[in-house]
C-alpha positions in Angstrom: 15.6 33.7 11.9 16.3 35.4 8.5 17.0 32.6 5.8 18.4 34.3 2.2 16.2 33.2 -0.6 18.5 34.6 -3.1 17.5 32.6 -6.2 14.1 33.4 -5.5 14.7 36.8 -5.4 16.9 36.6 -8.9 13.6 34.8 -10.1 11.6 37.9 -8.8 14.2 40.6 -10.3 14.0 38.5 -13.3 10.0 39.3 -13.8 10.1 42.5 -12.5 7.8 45.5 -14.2 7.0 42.6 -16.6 3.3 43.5 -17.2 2.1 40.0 -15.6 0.6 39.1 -12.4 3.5 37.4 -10.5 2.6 34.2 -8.5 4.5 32.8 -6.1 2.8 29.2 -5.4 4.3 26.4 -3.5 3.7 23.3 -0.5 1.9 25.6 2.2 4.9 26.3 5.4 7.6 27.0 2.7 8.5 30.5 2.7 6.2 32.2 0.2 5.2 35.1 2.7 8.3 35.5 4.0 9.3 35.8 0.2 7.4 38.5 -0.6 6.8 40.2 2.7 10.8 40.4 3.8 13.2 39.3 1.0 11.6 41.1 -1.4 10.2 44.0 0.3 13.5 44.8 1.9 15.3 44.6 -1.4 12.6 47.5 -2.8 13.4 49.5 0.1 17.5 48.7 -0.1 16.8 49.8 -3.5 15.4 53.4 -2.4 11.8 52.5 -3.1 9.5 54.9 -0.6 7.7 52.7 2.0 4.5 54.2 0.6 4.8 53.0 -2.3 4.5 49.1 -1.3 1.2 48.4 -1.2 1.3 45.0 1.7 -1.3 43.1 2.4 -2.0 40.1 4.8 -5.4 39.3 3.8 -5.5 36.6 7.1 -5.3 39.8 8.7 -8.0 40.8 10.6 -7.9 44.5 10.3 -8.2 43.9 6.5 -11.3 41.7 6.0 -13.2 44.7 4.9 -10.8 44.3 1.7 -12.1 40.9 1.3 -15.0 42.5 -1.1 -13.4 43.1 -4.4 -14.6 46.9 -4.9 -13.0 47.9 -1.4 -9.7 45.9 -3.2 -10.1 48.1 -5.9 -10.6 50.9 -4.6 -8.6 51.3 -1.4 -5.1 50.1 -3.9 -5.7 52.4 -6.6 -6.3 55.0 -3.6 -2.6 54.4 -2.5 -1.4 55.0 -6.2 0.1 58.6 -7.2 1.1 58.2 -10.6 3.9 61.1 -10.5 5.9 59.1 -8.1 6.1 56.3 -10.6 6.3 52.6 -9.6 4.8 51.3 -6.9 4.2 47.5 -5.9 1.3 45.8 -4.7 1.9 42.4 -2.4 -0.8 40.6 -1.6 -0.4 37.4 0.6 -3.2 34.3 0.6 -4.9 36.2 -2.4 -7.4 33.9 -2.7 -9.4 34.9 0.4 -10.3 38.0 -1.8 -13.8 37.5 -3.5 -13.2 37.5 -7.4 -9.5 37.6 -7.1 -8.7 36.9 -10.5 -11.1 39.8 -11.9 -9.6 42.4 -9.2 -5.8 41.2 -10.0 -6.7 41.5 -13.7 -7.9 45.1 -13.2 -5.4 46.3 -11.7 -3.3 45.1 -14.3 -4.3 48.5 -16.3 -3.1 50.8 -13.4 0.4 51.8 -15.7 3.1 52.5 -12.7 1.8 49.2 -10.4 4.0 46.2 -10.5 2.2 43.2 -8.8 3.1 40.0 -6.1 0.4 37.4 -4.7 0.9 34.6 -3.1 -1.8 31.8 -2.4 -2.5 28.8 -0.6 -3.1 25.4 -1.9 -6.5 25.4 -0.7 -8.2 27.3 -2.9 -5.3 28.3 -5.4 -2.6 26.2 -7.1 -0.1 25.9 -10.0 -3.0 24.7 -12.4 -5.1 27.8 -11.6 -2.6 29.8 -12.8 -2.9 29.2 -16.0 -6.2 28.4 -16.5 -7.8 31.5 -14.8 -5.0 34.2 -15.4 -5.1 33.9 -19.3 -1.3 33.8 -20.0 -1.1 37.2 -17.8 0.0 35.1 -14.5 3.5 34.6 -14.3 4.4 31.6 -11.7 7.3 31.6 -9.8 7.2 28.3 -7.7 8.8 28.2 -4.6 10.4 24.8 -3.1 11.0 24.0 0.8 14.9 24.9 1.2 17.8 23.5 -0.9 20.8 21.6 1.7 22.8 24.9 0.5 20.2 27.3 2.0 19.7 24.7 5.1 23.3 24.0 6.5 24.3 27.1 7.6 21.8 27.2 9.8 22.7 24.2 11.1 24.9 23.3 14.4 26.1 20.0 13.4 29.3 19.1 10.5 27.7 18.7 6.7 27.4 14.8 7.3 25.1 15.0 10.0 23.6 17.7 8.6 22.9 16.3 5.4 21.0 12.9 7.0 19.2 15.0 9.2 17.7 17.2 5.8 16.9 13.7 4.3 14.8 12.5 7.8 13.0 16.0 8.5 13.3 18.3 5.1 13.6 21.4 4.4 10.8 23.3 5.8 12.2 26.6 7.2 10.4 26.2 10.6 12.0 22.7 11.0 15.4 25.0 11.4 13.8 26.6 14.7 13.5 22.9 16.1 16.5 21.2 18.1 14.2 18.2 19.1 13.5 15.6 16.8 10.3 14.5 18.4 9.4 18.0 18.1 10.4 18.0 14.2 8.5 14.9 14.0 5.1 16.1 15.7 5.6 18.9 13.4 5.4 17.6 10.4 2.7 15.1 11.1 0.8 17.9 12.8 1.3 19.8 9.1 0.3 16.7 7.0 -3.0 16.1 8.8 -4.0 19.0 9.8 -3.0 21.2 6.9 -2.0 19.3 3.4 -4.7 16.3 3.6 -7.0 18.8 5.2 -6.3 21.7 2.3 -7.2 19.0 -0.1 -10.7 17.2 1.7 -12.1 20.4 1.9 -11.0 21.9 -1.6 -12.7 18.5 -3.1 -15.2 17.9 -0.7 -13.6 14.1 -0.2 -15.5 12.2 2.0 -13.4 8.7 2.3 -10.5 10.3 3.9 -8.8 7.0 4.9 -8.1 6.1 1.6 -6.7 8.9 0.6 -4.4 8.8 4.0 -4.1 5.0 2.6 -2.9 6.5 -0.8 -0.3 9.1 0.2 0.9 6.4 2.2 1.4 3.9 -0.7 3.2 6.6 -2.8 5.5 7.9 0.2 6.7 4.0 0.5 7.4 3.2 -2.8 9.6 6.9 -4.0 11.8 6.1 -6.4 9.8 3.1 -8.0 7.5 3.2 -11.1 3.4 2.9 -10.3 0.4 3.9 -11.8 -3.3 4.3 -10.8 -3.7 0.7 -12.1 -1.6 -1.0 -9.7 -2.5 0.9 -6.7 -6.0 0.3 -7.3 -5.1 -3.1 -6.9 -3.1 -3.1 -4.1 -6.4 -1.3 -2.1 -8.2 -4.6 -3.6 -6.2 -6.8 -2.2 -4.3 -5.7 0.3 -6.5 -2.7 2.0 -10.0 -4.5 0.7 -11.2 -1.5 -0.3 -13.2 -1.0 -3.3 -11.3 2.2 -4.3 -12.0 2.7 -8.3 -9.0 3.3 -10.6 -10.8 6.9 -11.5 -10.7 7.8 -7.8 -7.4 6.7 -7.5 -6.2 8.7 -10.8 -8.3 11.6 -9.0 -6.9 11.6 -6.0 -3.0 11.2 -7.2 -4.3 14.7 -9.2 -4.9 16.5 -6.4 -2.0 15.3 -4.4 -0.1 16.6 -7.2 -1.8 19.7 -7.6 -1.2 20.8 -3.6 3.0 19.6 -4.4 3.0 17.1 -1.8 4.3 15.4 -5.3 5.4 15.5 -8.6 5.9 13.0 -11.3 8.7 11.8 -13.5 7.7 10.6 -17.1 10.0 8.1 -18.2 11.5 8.7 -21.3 13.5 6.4 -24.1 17.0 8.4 -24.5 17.6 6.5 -27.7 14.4 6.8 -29.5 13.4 10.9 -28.2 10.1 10.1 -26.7 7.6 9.6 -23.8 7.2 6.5 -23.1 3.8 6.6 -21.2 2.7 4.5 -17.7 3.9 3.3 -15.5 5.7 6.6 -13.8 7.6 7.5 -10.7 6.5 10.1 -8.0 8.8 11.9 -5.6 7.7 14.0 -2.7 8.1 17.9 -2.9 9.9 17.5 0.8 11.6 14.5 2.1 10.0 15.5 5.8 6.5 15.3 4.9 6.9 11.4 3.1 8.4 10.6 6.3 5.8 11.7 8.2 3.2 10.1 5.6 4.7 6.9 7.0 5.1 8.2 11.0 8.7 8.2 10.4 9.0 4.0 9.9 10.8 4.1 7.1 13.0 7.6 7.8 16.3 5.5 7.7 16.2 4.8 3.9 18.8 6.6 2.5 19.2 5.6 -1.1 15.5 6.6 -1.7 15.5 9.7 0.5 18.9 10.7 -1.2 17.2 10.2 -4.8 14.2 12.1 -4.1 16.1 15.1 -2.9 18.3 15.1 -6.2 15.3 14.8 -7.7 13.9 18.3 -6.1 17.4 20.2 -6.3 17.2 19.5 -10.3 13.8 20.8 -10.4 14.2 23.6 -8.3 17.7 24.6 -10.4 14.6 25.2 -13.4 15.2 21.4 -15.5 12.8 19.5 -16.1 13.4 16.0 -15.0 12.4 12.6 -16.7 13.0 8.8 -15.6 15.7 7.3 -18.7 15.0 4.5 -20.4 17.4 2.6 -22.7 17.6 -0.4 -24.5 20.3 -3.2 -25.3 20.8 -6.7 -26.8 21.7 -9.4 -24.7 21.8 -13.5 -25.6 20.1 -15.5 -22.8 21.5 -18.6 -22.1 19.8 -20.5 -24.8 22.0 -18.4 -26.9 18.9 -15.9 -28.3 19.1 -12.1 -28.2 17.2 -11.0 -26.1 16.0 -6.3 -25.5 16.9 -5.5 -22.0 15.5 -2.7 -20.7 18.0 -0.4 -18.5 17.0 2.5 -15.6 18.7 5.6 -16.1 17.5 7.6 -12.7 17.1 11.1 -14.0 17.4 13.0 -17.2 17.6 16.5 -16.9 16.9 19.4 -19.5 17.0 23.0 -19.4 17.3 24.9 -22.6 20.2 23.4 -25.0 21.5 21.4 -21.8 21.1 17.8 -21.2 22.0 15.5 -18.6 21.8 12.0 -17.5 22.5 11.5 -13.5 22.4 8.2 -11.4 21.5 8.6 -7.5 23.8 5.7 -5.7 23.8 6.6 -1.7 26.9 4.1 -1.9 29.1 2.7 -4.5 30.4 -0.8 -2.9 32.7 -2.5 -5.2 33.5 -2.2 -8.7 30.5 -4.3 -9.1 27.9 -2.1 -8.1 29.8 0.9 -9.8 29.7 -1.0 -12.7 26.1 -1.6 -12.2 25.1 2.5 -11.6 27.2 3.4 -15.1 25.6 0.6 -17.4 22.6 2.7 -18.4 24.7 5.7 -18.8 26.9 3.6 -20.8 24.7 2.2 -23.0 22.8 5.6 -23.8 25.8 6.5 -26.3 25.3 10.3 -26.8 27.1 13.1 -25.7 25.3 15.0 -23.3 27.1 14.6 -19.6 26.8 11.6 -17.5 27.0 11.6 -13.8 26.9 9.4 -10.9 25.8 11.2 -7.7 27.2 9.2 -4.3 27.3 9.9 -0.5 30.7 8.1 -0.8 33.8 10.5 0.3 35.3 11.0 -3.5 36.5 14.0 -5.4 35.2 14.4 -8.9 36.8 12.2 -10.8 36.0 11.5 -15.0 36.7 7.9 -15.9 37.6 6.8 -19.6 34.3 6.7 -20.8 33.6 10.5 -20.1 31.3 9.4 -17.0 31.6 11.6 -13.7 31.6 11.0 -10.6 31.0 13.5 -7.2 29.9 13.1 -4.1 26.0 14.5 -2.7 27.9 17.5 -1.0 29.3 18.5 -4.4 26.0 18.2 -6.1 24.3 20.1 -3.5 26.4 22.5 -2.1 28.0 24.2 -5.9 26.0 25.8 -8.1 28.2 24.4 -11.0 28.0 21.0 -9.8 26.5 19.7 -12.9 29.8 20.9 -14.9 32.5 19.2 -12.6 
């Protein structure tokens, strides 16, 4: 099954003959050798670029472990390198099995026609390493499971169905080869154990592996609400009697986000342009593995599955995304004014462009609309205001500049954000 990747490949064309090392990372299963290894090496040779002059490289191949050692690297790629033909490109995938990776893809850095690709896996290699061990001279692109727009077309059932069976199982391009859902469900479970929680025991040498099964768990029931180490160390206190310190805890969410089974959302006062520190929110890089962090139990919650994968569409459209916090002044009933503290679900930047977006599966009455657009409301600047819903509307502005569309609008147009 051939799925496009087409932004990926912009973000590829974008860095191309850049002078940098360019990184595609990612949650292991999502597409990063295909990336490389298909997309982009068809588009080279689309392109007119001579098959000998791209340089691939499995190194989970057997034939190549003799590459492994970093001087038969060196020299069998520069071997393959004639310099009157002029560029040629070197992709390497699960680069880290290579013995002094980092020295070899710096080296080869100084070969002038050779344009480089690597992917790696989360075991050994991950977002942090990138900049740490490259220097400034890696150049990450960060590849997410697939968006609902690259999903449904492979799909055989309408957008609705569709669209709750991407919440329940993700976006994992194998789950598309899967008809079954006990075989989607096996699946996934069989990827969390056996290959996430696995990547990360051995990377760290973690030796109370129920807790940290006990942890992922915690965070995959509680998406969408605002934690920190502190109060899960106390919920293994008292509820899980374990003796878990807040360090390991604060360790272990680390690592969970370093191997993208999650990332967090800072929350941030709109009003006063700052961070405003603990407690944050964490979402799961695919809505597929939290279920299966929680054998499925809790797959039929749709308002936080729904906000979780608005959550990952706005980060994998490139903005960075922030919990929004605002203020206002209410009188209790005594009379007194009282600060109020209101939830504003996302804030998303990019560049000069700002937006404030509230996740509401359903909007029931003009109560709870009233309730999803208060924060927005009370936030008082100009940058756009939307309310995402699984409701059948059209998009629709009310008085107060606020917009409303529904989840296949978001998803499905590029220019959803400017409806």
């Amino acid at each position: 099954m051939h799925i496009p990747r087409d932004f990926y490949l912009q973000e590829l064309l974008k860095r191309r003959h850049n002078g940098m090392v360019k990184i595609v990372t990612g949650l292991r299963r999502c597409g990063k050798s295909y990336l490389i290894f298909n997309i982009w090496r068809d588009h080279l040779l689309k392109e007119g670029v001579p098959a000998a002059q791209i340089i691939a490289l499995s190194l989970e191949d057997l034939n190549l472990r003799h590459l492994l050692d970093p001087y038969a690297m060196l020299s069998y790629v520069k071997s393959q390198i004639q310099a009157e033909r002029g560029w040629h490109y070197l992709l390497i995938d699960e680069v880290q099995l290579l013995e002094s990776f980092v020295e070899v893809l710096l080296s080869l850095m100084h070969v002038p026609n050779l344009d480089i690709y690597v992917t790696g896996s989360n075991a050994r290699f991950l977002s942090v390493d990138v900049v740490t061990e490259f220097r400034g001279r890696g150049d990450e692109v960060h590849l997410y499971p697939l968006s609902f727009a690259e999903y449904l077309p492979f799909t055989r059932t309408d957008r609705y169905q569709s669209f709750n069976d991407y919440l329940v199982f993700g976006g994992l391009p194998m789950i598309l080869s899967m008809q079954d859902e006990s075989q989607k469900t096996a699946y996934l479970e069989a990827q969390l154990k056996s290959t996430y929680l696995k990547d990360i025991i051995e990377r760290h040498g973690i030796t109370r592996t129920l807790e940290l099964d006990h942890l992922l768990s915690i965070l995959a029931s509680t998406i969408g609400s605002l934690t920190n180490p502190n109060r899960i160390q106390q919920t293994f206190s008292s509820v899980l009697k374990s003796q878990l310190s807040f360090n390991t805890v604060k360790q272990y969410l680390d690592f969970f986000e370093d191997s993208f089974l999650v990332s967090q959302a800072k929350r941030f006062d709109v009003k006063g342009r700052r961070y405003v520190g603990s407690p944050v929110k964490y979402y799961f890089e695919d809505t597929g593995v939290r279920n299966a962090a929680l054998n499925f139990s809790q797959s039929d919650e749709y308002t936080h599955l729904m906000e979780n994968a608005v959550y990952n569409e706005l980060r994998k459209r490139g903005y960075a995304v922030d919990v929004g916090q605002v203020y206002r002044r209410v009188r209790d009933q005594g009379g007194s004014r009282q600060s109020q503290t209101l939830e504003i679900d996302f804030v998303a930047r990019r560049g000069s462009h700002s937006y404030y977006l509230q996740s509401a599966y359903h909007l029931a009455g003009e109560g709870k609309t009233a309730q999803e657009k208060l924060p927005l409301l009370c936030a008082g600047n100009s940058f756009k205001k939307i309310v995402v819903t699984a409701d059948a509307v059209s998009p629709t502005q009310d008085l107060n500049g606020i917009t409303t569309i529904n989840i296949y609008d978001f998803f499905l147009k590029e220019n959803s954000l400017e409806l």
